[in-house]
matplotlib code that plots the C-alpha trace (Angstrom):
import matplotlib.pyplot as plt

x = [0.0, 1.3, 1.3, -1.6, -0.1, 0.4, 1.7, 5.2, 7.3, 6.3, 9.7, 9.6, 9.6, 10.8, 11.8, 8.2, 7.0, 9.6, 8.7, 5.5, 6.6, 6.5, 3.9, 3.2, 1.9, 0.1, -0.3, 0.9, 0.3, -3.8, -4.8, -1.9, -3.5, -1.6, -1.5, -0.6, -0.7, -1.6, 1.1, 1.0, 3.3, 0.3, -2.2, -3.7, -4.6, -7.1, -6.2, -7.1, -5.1, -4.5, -6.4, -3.0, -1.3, -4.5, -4.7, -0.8, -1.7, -4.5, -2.2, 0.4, -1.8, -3.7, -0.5, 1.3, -1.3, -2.1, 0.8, 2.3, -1.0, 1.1, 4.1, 6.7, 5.0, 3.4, 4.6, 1.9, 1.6, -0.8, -3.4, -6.3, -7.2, -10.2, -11.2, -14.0, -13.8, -16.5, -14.7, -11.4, -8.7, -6.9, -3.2, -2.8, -5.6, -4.3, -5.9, -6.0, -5.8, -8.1, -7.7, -10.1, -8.8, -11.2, -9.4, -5.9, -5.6, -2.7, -3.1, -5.0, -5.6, -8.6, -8.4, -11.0, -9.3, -11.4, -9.1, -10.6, -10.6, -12.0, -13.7, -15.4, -14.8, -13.4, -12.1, -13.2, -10.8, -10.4, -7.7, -7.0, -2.9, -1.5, 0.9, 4.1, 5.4, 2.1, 1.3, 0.4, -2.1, -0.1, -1.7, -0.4, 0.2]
y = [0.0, 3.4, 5.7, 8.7, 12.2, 14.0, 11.8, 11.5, 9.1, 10.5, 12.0, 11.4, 7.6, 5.1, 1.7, 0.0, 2.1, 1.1, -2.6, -1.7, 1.1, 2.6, 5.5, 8.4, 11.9, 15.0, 17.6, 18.8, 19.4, 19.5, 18.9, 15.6, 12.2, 9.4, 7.3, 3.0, 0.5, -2.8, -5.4, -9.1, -8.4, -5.8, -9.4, -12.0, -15.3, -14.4, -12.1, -8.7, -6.3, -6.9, -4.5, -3.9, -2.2, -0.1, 0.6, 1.8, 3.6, 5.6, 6.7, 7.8, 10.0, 11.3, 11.8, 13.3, 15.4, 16.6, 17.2, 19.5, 21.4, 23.7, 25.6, 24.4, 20.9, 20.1, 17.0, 14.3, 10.6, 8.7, 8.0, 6.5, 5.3, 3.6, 1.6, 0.5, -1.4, -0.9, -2.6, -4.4, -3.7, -6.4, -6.6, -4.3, -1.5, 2.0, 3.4, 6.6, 8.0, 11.4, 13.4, 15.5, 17.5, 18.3, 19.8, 20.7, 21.6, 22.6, 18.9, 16.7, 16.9, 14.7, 13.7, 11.5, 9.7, 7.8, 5.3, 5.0, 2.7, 3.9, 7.3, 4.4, 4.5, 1.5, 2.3, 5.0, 5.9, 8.2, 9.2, 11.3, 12.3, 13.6, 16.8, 16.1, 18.2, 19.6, 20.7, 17.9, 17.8, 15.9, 14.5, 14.7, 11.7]
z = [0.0, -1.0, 1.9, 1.2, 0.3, 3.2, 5.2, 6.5, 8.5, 12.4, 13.7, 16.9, 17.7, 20.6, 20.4, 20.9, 17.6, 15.7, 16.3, 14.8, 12.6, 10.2, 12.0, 9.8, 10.2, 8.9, 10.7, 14.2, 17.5, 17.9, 14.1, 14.2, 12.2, 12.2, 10.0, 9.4, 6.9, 8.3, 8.1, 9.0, 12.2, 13.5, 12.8, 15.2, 14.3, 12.7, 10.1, 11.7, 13.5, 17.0, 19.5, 21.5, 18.4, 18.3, 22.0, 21.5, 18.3, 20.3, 22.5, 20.8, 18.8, 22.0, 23.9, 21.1, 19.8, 23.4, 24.1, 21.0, 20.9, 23.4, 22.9, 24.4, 24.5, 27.8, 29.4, 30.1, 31.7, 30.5, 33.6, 31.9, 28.2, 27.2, 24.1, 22.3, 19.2, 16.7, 13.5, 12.1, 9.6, 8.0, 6.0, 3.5, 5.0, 5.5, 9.1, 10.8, 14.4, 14.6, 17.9, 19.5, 22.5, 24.9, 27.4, 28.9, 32.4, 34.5, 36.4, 33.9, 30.2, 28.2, 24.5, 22.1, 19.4, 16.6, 14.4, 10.9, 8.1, 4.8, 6.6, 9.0, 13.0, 13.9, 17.4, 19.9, 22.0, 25.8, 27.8, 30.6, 31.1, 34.2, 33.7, 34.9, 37.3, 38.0, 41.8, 43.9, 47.1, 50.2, 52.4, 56.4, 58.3]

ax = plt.figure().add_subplot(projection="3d")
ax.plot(x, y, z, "-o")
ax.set_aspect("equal")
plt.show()
């Protein structure tokens, strides 16, 4: 599959998306899609990709997008994320992670993700982040 004009290898990557690499991106910060072509190493047994590279697609995107929507980027954690899974995508389909910020705080931050095949949800996605470094509330013993 020929990747869609656009799109471009992400630049910032780690070891685990390598392994499933290669991510790519349009956009940046809040209006970031990314983008993967299914491969059989993304596949379970039965032909389809597995929901844990979606899960870790989601939340790259989230994080990422979340995170560069602010200049300089804000520094999250991820505290929550939450799937549901609507549809499949087999070897050789191109899918998409779409990010909806809703809101950045100075101590939490929520995003929506949808990943698409075709224009057609096939994972909703949530997730809450914690900002690093943020003030905490201690408790006295």
């Amino acid at each position: 599959m020929n990747v869609p004009a656009g799109f471009e290898p992400l630049s910032r990557s780690s070891p685990a998306l390598d392994l499933i690499g290669p991510v790519h991106a349009s956009g940046a910060g809040a209006d970031l899609v990314l983008g993967l072509c299914v491969e059989l190493k993304h596949c379970n047994s039965r032909g389809t990709i597995h929901g844990g590279i979606l899960a870790t697609l989601a939340d790259v995107a989230l994080g990422h997008a979340t995170a560069f929507s602010t200049e300089p980027p804000t520094a999250l954690t991820t505290a929550s994320l939450m799937l549901d899974y609507a549809g499949a995508a087999k070897i050789g389909d191109w899918i998409e992670v779409h990010v909806d910020i809703q809101k950045l705080g100075s101590r939490l931050a929520f995003a929506n993700a949808y990943i698409t095949l075709d224009g057609q949800r096939i994972v909703r996605a949530s997730a809450v982040f914690a900002v690093a470094n943020a003030p905490t509330a201690h408790s006295k013993s």
